[in-house]
C-alpha positions as CSV (number, residue, x, y, z in Angstrom):
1,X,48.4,-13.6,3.5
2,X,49.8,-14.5,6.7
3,X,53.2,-14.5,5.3
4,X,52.9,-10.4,4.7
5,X,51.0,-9.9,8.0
6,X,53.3,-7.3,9.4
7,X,53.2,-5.3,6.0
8,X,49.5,-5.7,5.7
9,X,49.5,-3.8,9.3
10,X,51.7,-1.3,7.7
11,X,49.0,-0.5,4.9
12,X,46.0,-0.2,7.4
13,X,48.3,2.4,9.7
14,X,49.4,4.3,6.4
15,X,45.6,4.6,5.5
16,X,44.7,5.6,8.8
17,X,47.4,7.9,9.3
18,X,46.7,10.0,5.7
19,X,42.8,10.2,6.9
20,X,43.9,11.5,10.3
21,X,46.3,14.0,8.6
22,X,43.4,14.8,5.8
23,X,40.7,15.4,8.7
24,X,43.2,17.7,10.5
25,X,44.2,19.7,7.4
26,X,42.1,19.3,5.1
27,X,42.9,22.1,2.9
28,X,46.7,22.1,3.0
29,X,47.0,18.5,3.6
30,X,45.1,17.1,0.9
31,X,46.4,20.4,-1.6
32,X,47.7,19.5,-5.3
33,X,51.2,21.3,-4.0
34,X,51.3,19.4,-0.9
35,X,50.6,15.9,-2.8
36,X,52.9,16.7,-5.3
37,X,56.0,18.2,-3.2
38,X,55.2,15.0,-0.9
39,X,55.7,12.8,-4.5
40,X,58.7,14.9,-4.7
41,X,60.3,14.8,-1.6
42,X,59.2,10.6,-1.3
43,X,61.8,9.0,-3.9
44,X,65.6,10.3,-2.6
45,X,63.8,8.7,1.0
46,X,62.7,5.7,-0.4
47,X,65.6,5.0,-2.1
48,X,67.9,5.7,0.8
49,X,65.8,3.8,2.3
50,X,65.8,0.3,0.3
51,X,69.6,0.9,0.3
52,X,69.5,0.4,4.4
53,X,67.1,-2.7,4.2
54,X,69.5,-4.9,1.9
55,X,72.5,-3.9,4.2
56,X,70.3,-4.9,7.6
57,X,68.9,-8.2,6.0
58,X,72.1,-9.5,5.9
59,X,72.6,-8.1,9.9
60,X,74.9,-5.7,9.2
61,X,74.3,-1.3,8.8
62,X,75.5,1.5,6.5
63,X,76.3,4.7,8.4
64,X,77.8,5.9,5.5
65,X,75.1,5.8,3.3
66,X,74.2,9.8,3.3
67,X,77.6,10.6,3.0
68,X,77.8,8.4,0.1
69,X,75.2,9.9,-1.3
70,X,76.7,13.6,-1.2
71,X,80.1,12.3,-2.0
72,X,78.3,10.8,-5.4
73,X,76.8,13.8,-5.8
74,X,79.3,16.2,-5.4
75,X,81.5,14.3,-7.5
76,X,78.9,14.2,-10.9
77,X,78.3,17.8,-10.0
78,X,81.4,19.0,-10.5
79,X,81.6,17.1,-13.9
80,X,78.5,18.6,-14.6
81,X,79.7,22.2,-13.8
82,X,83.1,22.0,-15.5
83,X,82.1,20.1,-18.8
84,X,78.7,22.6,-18.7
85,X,81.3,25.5,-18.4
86,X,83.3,24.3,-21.2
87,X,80.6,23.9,-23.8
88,X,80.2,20.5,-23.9
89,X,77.1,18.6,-25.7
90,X,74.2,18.8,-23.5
91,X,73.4,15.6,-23.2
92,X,76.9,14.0,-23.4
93,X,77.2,16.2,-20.1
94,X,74.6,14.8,-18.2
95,X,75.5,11.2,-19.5
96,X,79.0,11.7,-18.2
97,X,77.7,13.3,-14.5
98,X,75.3,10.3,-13.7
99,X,78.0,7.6,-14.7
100,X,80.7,9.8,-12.5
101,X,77.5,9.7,-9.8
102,X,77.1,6.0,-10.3
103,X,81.0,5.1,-10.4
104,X,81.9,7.1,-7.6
105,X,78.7,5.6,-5.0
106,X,79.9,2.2,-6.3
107,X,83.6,2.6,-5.4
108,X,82.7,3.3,-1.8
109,X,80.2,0.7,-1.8
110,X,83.0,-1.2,-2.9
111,X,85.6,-0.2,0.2
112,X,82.8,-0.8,2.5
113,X,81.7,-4.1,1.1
114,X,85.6,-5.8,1.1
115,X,86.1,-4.2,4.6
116,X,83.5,-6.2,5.8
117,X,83.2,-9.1,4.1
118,X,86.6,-10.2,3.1
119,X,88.5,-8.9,6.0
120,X,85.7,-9.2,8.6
121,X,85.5,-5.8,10.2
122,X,81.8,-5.3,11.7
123,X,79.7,-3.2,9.3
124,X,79.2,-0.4,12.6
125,X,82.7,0.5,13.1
126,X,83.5,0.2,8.9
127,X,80.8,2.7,8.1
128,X,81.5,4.7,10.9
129,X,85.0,5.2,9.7
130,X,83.9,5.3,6.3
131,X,81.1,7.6,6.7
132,X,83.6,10.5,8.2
133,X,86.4,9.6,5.6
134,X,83.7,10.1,2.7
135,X,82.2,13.5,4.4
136,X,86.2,14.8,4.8
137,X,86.7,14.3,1.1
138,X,83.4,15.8,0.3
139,X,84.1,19.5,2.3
140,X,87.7,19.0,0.6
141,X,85.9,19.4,-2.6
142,X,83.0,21.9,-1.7
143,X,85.1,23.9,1.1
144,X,81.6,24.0,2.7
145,X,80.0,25.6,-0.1
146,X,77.3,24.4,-2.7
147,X,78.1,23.3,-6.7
148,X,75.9,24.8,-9.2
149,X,75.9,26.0,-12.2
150,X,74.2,23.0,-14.0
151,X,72.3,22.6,-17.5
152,X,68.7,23.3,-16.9
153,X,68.0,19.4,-18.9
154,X,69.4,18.1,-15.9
155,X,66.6,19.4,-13.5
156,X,64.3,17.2,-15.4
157,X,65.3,14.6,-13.0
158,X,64.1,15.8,-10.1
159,X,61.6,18.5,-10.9
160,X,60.2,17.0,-14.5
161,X,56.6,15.1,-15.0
162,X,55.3,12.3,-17.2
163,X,51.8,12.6,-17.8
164,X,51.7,14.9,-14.3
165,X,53.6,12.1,-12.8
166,X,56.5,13.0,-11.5
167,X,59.6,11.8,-12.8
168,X,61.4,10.9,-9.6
169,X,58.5,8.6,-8.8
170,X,58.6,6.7,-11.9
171,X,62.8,6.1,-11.1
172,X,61.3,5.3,-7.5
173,X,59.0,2.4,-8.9
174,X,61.3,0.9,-10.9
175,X,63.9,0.6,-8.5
176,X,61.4,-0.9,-6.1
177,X,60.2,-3.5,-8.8
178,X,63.9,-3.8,-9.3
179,X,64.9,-4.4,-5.9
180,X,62.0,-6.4,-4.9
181,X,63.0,-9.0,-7.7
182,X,66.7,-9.0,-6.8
183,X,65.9,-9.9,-2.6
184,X,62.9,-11.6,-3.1
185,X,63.0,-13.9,-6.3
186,X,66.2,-14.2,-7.1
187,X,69.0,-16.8,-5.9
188,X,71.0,-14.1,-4.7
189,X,68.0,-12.6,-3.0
190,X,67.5,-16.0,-1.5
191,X,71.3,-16.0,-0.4
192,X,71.6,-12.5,1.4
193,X,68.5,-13.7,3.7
194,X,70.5,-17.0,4.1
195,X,73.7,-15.0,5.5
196,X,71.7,-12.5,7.4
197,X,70.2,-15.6,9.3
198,X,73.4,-17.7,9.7
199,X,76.3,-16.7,7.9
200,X,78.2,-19.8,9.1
201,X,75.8,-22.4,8.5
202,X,75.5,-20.5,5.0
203,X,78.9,-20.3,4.4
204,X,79.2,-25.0,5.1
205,X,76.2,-25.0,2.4
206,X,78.8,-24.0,-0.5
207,X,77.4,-20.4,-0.8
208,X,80.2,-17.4,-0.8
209,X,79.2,-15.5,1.8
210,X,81.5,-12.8,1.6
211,X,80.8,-12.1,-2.2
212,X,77.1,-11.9,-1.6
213,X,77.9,-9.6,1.4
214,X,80.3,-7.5,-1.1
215,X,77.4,-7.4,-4.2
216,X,74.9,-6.6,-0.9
217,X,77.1,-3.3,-0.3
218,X,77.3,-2.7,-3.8
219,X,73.7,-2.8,-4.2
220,X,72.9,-0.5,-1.9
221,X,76.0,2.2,-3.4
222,X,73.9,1.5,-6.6
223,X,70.4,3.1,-5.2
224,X,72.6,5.6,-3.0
225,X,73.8,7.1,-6.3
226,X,70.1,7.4,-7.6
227,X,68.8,9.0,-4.7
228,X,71.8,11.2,-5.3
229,X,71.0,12.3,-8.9
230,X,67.7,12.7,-7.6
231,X,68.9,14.9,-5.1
232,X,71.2,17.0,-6.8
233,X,68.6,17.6,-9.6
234,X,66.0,18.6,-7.3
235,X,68.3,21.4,-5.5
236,X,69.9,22.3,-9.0
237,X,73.1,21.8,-6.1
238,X,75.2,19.9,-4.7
239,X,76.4,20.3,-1.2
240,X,78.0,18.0,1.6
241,X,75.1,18.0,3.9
242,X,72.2,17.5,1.6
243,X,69.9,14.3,2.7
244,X,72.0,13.5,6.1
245,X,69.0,14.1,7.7
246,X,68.2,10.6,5.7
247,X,70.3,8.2,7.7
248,X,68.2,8.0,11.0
249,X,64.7,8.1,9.2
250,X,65.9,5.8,6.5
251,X,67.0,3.2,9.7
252,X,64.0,3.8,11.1
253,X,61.8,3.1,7.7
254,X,63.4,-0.2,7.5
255,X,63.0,-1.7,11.3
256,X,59.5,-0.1,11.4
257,X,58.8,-1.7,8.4
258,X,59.2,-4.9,9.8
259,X,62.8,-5.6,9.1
260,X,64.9,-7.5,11.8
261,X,67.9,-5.9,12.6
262,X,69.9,-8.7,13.5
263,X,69.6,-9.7,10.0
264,X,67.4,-12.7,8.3
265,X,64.2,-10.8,7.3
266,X,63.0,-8.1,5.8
267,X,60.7,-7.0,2.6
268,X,60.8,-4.3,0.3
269,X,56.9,-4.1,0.3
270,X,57.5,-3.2,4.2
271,X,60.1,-0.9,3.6
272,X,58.2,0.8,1.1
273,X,54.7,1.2,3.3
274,X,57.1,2.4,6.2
275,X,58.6,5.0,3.9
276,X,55.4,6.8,3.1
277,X,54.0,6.3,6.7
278,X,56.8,8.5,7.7
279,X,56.9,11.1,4.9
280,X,52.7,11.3,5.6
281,X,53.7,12.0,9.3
282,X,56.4,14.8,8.7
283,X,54.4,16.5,6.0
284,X,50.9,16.3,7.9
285,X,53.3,17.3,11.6
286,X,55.0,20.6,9.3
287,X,52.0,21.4,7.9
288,X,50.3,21.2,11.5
289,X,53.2,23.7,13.0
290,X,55.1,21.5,14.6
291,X,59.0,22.8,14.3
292,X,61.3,20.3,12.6
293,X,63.1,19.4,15.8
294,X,60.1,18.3,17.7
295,X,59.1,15.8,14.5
296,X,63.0,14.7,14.9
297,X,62.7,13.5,18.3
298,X,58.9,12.1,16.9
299,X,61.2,10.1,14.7
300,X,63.8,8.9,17.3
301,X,60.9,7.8,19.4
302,X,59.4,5.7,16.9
303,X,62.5,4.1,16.1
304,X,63.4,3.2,20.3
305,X,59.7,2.2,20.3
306,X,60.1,-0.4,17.8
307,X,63.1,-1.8,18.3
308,X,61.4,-2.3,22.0
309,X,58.4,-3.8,20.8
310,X,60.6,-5.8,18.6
311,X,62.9,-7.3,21.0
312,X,59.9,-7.7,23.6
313,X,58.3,-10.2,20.9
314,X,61.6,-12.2,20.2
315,X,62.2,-12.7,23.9
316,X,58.2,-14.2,24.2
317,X,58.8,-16.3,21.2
318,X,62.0,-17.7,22.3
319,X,60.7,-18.4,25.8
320,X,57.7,-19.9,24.3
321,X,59.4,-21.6,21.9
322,X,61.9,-23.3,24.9
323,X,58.4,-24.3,27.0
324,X,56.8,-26.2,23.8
325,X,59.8,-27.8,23.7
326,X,60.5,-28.6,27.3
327,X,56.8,-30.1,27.4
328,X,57.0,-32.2,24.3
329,X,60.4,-33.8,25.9
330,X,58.8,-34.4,29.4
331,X,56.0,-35.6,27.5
332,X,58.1,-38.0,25.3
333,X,60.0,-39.5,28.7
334,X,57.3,-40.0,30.1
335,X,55.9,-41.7,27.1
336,X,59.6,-43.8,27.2
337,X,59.2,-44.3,31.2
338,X,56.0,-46.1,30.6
339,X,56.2,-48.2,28.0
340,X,59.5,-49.2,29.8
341,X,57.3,-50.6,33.1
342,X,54.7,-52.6,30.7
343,X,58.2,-54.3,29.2
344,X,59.3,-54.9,32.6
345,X,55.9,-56.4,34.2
346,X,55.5,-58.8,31.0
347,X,59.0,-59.9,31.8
């Protein structure tokens, strides 16, 4: 229990927060359409979201992870659009559109990950770089505009239900089962929090740090591209700035879910509680009237405040950590000093 302390916090503040929301809107907040556009909305997030954590763990960040997401999308759209055009099977179509999705997210995971990890450029400036290269070849494609002109078996993705559950939830669960058993009970798992908490002392332990950093980046292309079939299928369109409003919530789902950004620890079960604390509070603050800017700048808040809080706590532990240890090696001289003086007065 104490070990999931800080996610354990997460789950009381999530409660909380959906009865505050339900008390102040009652009858819109707690509506079947606002539950089930909130189950909706929750998965491309999510996923976006888990994407960030696996990159942080190790210490690093993906700027380019949005942009990913609408390059990958973009990219199995027009596959979609042009083999839907030209009478192609159905579902040899849509087949053909999520592997284009899931190749094309995994090649820039791929540039990003070697970037990094075999040539040693910090993950920042790579994904900064990488993030406006990706956007530039996505308004190449789109010339601003929006891809349509899909199958209407393809909206199942985003808009269909199982059993009145949506669909994109169910793709949302697996991937956090999936995910959660790739960091968390996996050797590999055990290896990316190794290298986000000393790569070096990882690396003279035999471990190949700079291919788990490369499968780390290729991880996260992996969920990018779900989140982007997701997306795509819930807009019936592609376009180059769908979900960039992602990357600073997603960042700030995964510190406030208890992830440390210098790398070492973090847990999907945290990432996951943080996701729908925020999706709770922009749903319940839109549904309140409160204009999308001002929940923005609610979100930027939250994410300055944490990373406060979280770097007021490491500084208190260090300190503390240094006066335990100062005491126990006054205490020990002392200790040394004395039993010195009884050696000396027998002799």
């Amino acid at each position: 229990m104490r070990r999931f302390s800080k996610e354990w916090m997460l789950v009381g503040v999530f409660i909380f927060l959906f009865a505050l929301m339900s008390i102040l809107s009652p009858d819109k907040f707690l509506s079947l359409n606002n539950l089930q556009s909130m189950a909706f909305q929750l998965p491309e997030f999510g996923l976006l979201s888990l994407a960030m954590m696996v990159v942080i763990v190790t210490g690093g960040i993906n700027l380019s992870l949005t942009s990913t997401a609408a390059l990958s999308g973009i990219m199995g759209a027009f596959a979609l659009s042009i083999m839907n055009s030209a009478g192609f099977d159905v579902g040899l179509t849509i087949a053909v559109a999520i592997v284009v999705s899931v190749l094309t997210s995994l090649l820039c995971g791929l540039i990003n990950g070697s970037i990094i990890s075999y040539i040693g450029v910090s993950p920042i400036l790579v994904t900064l770089g990488t993030m406006t290269l990706f956007e530039g070849i996505s308004l190449n494609f789109t010339k601003g505009g929006a891809i349509s002109g899909f199958p209407e078996q393809y909206y199942w993705f985003g808009n269909g239900t199982i059993l009145q559950i949506p669909v994109p939830m169910i793709i949302f669960i697996v991937f956090i089962v999936l995910t959660y058993i790739m960091l968390e009970h996996t050797p590999w798992g055990l290896c990316v929090y190794m290298s986000g908490c000393n790569p070096l002392a990882t690396m003279y332990s035999g471990i190949n740090v700079k291919k788990v950093l490369l499968k780390v980046y290729l991880f996260s292309a992996l969920l990018t591209s779900v989140s982007s079939v997701i997306m795509t299928s819930r807009y019936n369109s592609a376009k180059v700035d769908y979900g960039s409003s992602y990357l600073l919530q997603s960042i700030t789902a995964v510190v406030l879910g208890g992830t440390n950004i210098a790398g070492g620890y973090g847990k999907v079960m945290g990432t996951v509680t943080a996701t729908l604390i925020l999706q709770v509070l922009s749903s319940g603050l839109n549904l309140l009237g409160v204009k999308r800017y001002i929940v923005d700048v609610i979100m930027g808040a939250i994410l300055i405040l944490i990373l406060a809080i979280n770097f007021i706590n490491s500084n208190i532990k260090f300190k503390t950590k240094n006066k335990s240890h100062n005491s126990d090696s006054n205490s020990n001289l002392i200790v040394s000093l004395l039993e010195t003086l009884k050696i000396a007065k027998k002799g």
